[in-house]
N, C-alpha and C positions, 0 to 999 in steps of 0.2 A: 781542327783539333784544338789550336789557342783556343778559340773564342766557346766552343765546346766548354772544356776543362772550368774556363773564365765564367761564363753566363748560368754553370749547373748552378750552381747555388742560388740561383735567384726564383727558379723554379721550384725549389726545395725550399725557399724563405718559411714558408707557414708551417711544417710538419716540426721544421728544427726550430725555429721559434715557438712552439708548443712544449716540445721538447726539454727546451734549457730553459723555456720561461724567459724571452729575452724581449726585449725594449724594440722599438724602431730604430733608436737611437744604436744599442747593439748590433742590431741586423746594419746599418748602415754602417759602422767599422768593420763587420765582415765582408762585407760587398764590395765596399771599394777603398776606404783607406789603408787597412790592412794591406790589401794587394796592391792601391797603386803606390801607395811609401818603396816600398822595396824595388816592386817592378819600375818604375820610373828610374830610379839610382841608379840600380846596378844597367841600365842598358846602356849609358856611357860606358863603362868599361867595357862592354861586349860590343859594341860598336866599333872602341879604339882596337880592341883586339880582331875584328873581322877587317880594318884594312889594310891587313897585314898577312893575314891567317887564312888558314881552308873556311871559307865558310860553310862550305855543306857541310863540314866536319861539327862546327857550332852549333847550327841547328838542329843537327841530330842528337846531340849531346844536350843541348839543352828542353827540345823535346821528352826527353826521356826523363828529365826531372821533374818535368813539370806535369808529366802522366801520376810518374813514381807519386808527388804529393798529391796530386790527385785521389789516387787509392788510397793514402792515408787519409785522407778528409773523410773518408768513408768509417774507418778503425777508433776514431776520437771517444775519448769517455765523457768532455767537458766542453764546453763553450771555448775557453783559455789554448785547449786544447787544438780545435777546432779553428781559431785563430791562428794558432803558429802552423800547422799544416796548411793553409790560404797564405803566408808569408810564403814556402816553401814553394807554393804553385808560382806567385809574384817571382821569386828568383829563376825558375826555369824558365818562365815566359819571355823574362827581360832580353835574352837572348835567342830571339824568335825573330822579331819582325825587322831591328837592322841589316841584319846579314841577307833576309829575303827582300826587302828593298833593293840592296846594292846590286845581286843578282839577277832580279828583273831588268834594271835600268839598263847594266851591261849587257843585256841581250836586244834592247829595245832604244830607236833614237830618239829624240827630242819630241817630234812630232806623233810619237807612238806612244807614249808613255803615260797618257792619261787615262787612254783605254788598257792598254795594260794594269795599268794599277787597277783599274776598277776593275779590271778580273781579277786578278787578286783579292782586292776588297769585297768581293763578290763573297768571297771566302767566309767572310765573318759571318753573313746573314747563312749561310750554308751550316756552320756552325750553332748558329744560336736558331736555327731550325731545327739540329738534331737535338742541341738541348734542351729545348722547352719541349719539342714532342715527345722523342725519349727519353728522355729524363723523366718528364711531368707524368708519363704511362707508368714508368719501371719505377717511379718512389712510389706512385697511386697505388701499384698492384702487390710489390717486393717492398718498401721502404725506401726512406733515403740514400743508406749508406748503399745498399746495393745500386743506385743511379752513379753513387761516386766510383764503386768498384768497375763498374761496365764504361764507363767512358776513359776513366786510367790508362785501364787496361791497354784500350782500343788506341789509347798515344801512345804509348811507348811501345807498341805494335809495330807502329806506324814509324815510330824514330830507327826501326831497326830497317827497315822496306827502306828509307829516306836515307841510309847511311851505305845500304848495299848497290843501290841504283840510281839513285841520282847524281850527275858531275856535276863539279865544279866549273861554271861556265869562265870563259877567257875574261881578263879585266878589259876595261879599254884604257886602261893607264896602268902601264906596265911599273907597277910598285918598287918591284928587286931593281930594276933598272934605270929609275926614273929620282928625279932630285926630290921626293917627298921630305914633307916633313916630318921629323918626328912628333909622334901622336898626338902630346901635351900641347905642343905648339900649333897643331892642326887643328885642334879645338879649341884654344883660345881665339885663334883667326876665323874659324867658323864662328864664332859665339860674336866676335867684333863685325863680320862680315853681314853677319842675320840684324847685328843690331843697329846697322847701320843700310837696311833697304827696307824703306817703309813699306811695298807689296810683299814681303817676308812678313814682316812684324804683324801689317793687319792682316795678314791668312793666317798666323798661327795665334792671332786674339780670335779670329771668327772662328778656325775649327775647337779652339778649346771652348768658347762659348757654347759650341754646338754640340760638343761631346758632353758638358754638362748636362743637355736637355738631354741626350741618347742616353746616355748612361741613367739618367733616374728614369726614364722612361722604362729600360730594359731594366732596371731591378727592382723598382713598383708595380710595375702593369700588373703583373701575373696575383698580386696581392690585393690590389686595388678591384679585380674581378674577383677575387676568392669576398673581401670584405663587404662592397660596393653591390656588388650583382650574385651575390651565390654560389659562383664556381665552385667547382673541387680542382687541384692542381692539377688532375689528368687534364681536365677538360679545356681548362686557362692555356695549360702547354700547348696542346692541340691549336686553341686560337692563333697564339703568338708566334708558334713555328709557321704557321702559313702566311700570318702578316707579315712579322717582323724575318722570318725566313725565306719562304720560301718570295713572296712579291719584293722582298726588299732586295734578296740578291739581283731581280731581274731591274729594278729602278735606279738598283749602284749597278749595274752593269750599263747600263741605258744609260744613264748619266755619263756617265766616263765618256763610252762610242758619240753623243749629241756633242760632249764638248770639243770632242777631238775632230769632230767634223765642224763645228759653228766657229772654232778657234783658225780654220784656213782661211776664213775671210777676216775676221778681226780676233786679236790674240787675247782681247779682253773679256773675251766672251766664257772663257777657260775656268774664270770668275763670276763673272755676270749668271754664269747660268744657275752657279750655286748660292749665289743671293737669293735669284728667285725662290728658289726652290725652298729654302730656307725662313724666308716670309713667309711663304705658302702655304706653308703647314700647319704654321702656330694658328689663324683657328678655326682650323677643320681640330686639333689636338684641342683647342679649349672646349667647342661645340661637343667635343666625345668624353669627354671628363666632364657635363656641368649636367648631359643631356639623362635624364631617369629612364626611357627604355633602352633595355637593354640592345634591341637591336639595331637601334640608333649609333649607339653607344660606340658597338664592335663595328658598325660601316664606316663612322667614321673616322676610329683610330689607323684603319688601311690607308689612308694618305701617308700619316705619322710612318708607320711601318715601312710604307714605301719607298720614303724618300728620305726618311729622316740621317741615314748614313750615306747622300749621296755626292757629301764635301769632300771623299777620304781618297777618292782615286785624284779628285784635279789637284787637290791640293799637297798631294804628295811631291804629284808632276810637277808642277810649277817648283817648288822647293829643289826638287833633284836636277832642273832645268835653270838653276839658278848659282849653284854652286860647284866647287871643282868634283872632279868623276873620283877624287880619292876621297874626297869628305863624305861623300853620300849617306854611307851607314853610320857615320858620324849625325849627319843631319836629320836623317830619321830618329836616331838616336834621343837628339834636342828636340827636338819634334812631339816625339813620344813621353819624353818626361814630362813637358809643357802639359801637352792635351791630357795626361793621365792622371798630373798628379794635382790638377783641378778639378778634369772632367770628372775619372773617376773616384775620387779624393771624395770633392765636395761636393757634387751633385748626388749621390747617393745619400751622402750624408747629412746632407743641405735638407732635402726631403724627409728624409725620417724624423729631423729636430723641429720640422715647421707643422709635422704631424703630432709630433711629442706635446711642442710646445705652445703651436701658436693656436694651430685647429683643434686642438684636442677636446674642447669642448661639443665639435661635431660627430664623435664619437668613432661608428667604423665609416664615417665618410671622412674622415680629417683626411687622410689620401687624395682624398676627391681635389679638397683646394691646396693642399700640400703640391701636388703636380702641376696645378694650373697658374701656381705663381710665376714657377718657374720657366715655363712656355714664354716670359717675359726675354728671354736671353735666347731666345731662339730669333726673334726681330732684329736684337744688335750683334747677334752674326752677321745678319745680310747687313748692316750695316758694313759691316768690317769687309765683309768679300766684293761689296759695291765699291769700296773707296779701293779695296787691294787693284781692284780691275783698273779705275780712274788712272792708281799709280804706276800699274805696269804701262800703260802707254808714253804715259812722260819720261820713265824711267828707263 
């Protein structure tokens, strides 16, 4: 339901850029600066406050707002408007993925936690399958705002199901009883601890690298086939839910399970696999953004689709296997600001300025090489997760 709520709008880019008459440049402050400013911020405090607090009790709470703005995104009269309602979804969200991080970890040991994430992370593409299918059908046939009303809804649905039946699992560092520290102080020693273990520092330059490329991929694509190739958005949604949804859950799931198995012979591999993977892509992604038929085009974005989110389970792991078990939502926390408020900061908006600005003369292909620049930062990822792997051995 995050990445739902999170990805509707990108499906919806063309009807509401029709709409309010808006720029690339615009659509690129709704997509991701707007949300990742806020959402980034505020999940330090929601972070400091889950290693303390019920977390189930957070994330149903915070669910439930970030439905609530949801359904207003649907009610807007304006652009301006439209923008502070996406601010509103950013702060409910913020308060989402630390607390389910910490949760998972406590249930899950060291050796288990890569694949577990990546079930988890499995999540997102599950997510952004229901919203570019449904979404991309129900603005096609109903309109936009109805896509924002039906998915809302379907969250704070859901924060209520998530607040009546799910526990609070057991810590494995008992808080109340145990010499923690206070919060402030917790997080400067995280913040001193990350910045002083270079396999920390290059996992989280290579996955914010990488979220760059995800994130403009996940809020162009769907436009770059409406402009590029002819689509109507039902039809674009349809594609992307199957790529980017439904094949990508089963490649982030796959990933995680390959590392957590290739990791009992060497621990470097935790890493290593997501280098590859991460070279791999960029150009089978250049070859489907340069390629004129279309069915060229859609075969070969399925790599992209498949693997392009499959950094987000190891490198969770590695992070939460790396610092103390009270920091954890702490460190997703740092985590998530990092990878957001680059990835989806500037890579959304990175692309619509290089379409605005640089290609614009290419007309409705500027997208074309708008995307294809930046497939450049998808290479020095695996740069960064090749050396993180190097470091965790000496380290």
């Amino acid at each position: 339901m995050n990445q739902l709520d999170r990805q509707l709008v990108n499906i919806l880019i063309e009807p509401i850029r029709a709409e309010y008459s808006l720029s690339d440049i615009q659509i690129g402050l709704l997509s991701g600066l707007a949300f990742a400013a806020i959402y980034g911020v505020l999940s330090i405090p929601a972070a400091l406050y889950a290693v303390r607090h019920n977390r189930r009790n957070l994330l149903a709470l915070s669910a439930a707002v970030w439905g609530g703005m949801t359904v207003m995104c649907g009610l807007v009269q304006s652009y301006s408007q439209l923008l502070v309602a996406r601010l509103g979804v950013g702060i409910g969200e913020a308060g989402g993925m630390p607390p389910s991080h910490a949760m998972i970890s406590d249930r899950y040991g060291p050796n288990e936690r890569a694949a577990a994430m990546a079930t988890w992370a499995s999540g997102v593409n599950i997510g952004i399958f229901l919203a570019f299918l449904c979404g991309g059908l129900i603005g096609e046939l109903y309109g936009w705002r109805v896509a924002f009303f039906w998915a809302g809804g379907l969250t704070v649905a859901l924060a209520i199901v998530v607040q009546l039946t799910v526990r609070e699992p057991e810590r494995t560092t008992d808080i109340a009883g145990s010499s923690a520290q206070p919060t402030v102080r917790l997080l400067s020693n995280l913040l001193r601890a990350i910045g002083g273990d270079p396999v920390l520092r290059h996992v989280i330059v290579g996955a914010t690298l990488a979220s760059v490329v995800g994130y403009s991929f996940l809020t162009w694509l769907s436009s770059f086939l409406v402009r590029s190739h002819g689509f109507g958005i039902g039809e674009a949604g349809m594609y992307i839910a199957v790529v980017v949804g439904a094949l990508g859950a089963g490649g982030t799931w796959l990933g995680g399970h390959l590392t957590e198995r290739l990791q009992r012979r060497d621990i470097r591999w935790a890493l290593w696999l997501t280098a590859v993977a991460m070279a791999g892509i960029a150009p089978f992604t250049l070859a489907a953004l340069l390629a004129a038929p279309t069915w060229i085009a859609l075969t070969l974005f399925a790599v992209q689709g498949t693997f392009g989110a499959v950094f987000i389970g190891p490198s969770i792991a590695i992070l939460h296997n790396r610092v103390p078990d009270e920091a954890r939502p702490v460190a997703s926390a740092v985590f998530l600001l990092v990878v957001n408020c680059v990835g989806l900061a500037c890579g959304p908006l990175g692309v619509g300025a290089l379409s605005h600005y640089v290609f614009a003369a290419y007309g409705a292909d500027s997208l074309r090489y708008a995307l294809a620049t930046i497939e450049i930062l998808a290479v020095l990822s695996s740069v960064h997760y090749f050396v993180a792997g190097v470091r965790l051995r000496v380290t």
